[in-house]
Every structure is written in C-alpha cells, then in structure tokens.
C-alpha positions as CSV (number, residue, x, y, z in Angstrom):
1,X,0.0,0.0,0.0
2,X,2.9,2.4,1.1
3,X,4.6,1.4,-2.7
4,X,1.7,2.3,-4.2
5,X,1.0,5.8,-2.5
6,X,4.6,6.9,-3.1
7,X,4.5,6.1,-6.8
8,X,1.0,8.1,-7.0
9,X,2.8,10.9,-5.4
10,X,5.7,10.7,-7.3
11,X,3.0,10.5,-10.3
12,X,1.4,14.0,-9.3
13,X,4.3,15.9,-8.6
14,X,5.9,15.1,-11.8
15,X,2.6,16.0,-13.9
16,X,2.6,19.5,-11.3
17,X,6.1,19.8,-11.8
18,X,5.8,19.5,-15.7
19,X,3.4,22.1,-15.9
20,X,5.0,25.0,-14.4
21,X,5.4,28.0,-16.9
22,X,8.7,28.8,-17.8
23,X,8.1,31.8,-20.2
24,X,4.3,31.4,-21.2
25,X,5.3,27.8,-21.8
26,X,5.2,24.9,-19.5
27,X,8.1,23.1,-18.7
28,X,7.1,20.3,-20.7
29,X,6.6,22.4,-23.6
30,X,10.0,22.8,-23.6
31,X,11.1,19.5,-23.0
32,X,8.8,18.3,-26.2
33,X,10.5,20.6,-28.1
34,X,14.1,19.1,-27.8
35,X,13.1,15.2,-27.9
36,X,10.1,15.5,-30.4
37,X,12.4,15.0,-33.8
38,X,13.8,11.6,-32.1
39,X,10.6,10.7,-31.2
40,X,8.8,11.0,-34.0
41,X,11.9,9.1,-36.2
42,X,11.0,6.2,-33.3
43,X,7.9,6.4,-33.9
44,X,7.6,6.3,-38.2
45,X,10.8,3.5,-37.6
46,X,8.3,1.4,-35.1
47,X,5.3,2.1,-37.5
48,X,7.1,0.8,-40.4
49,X,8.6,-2.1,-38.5
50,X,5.3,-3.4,-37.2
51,X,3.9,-2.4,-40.8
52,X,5.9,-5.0,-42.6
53,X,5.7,-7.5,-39.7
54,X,2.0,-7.3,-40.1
55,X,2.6,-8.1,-44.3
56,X,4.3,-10.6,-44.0
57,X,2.2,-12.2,-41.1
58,X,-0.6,-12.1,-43.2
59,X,1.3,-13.5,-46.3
60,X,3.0,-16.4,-44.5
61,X,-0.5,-17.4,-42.9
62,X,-2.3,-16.8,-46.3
63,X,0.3,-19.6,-48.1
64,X,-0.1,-21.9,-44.8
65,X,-3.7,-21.9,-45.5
66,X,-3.5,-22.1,-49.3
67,X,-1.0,-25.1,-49.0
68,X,-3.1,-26.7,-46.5
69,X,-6.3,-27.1,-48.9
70,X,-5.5,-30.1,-50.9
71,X,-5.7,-30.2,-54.7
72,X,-7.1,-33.1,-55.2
73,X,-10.2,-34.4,-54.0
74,X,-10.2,-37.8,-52.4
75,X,-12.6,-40.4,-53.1
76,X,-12.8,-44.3,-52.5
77,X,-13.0,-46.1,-56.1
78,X,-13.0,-49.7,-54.3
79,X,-15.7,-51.4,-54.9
80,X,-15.6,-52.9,-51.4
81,X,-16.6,-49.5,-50.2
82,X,-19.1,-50.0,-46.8
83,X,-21.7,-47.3,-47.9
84,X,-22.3,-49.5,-51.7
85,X,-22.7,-52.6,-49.4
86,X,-24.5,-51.6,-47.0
87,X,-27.5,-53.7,-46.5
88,X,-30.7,-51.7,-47.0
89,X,-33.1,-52.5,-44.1
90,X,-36.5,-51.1,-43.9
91,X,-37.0,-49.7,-40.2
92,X,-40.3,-50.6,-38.8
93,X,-42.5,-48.0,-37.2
94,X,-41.9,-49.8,-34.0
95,X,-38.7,-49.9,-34.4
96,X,-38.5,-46.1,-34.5
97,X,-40.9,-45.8,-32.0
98,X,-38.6,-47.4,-30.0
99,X,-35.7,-45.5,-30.8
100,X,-37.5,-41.9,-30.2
101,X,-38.1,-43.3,-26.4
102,X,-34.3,-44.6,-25.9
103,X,-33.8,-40.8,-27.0
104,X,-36.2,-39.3,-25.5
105,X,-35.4,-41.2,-21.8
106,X,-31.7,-40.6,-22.6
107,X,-31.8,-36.7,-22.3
C-alpha cells in the first residue's frame, strides 16, 4: 500500500512539476521541443517495423492456408466400399418408436 502511495505521489508531482510555466510555456513544452524530432523518427521507424511484420504475417499465414487445402479431392474407387454394401433394411414404425423413447429417456 505504502509502494503504491509513493509512486501516486511521485505520479502527481511530476505532472505539477511539468506544468509549471517557464516563459508562457510549460516546462514540458519545452522539453517536447528538444526530444520531439527523435521521437517522432522512433515512432515512423516502429510504425514501419510493425507495418511490414504485419505483411508478412498475413502473407505467410495466407500460403499456410493455401497449402493446407489439398488439390485433389479424395474419393474411394474400391468397390468394397461399406456405404455400396451396406444392407438396406427397412425400419419398422416400431422400431423407431422405439428409438424416439431410448432418446427421449436418454436426455
């Protein structure tokens, strides 16, 4: 609790200490005028490093997915395939009845 009082009052002293006028100007003023040209050159060097990142981010993930699509489509040619030799039964209505209260009771 005491760490985090003293850095609130080291917060609002700098902020009152920062805006004292030093010739119609705050003190900060002042200061913003001598660092902004390096600040700015950090920030248009970040802006284009993160710009580019983001490019190629999307480019790499855009081939991944491409490449992960295949080409061709598979199919099964066999002729021992289980869906053509599937024996076709005929359900009874008491057969499904059935099976709708096995469901039913289940949930």
């Amino acid at each position: 609790m005491k760490t985090t009082l003293r850095v609130f009052g080291i917060f609002v002293a700098t902020i009152l200490f920062l805006s004292i006028e030093i010739g119609s100007e705050p003190i900060f003023g002042h200061i913003y005028d001598v660092i902004s040209p390096a600040t700015k050159g950090a920030q248009k060097v970040a802006e284009n490093f993160f710009g580019s990142s983001v490019d190629k981010t999307q480019d790499f993930s855009k081939k991944l997915f491409e490449n992960s699509v295949p080409k061709v489509k598979d199919s099964v040619k066999s002729k021992m395939s289980a869906i053509k030799n599937a024996p076709l039964e005929d359900v009874t209505a008491e057969d499904k009845q059935e099976l709708d209260e096995l469901i039913k009771s289940h949930n």
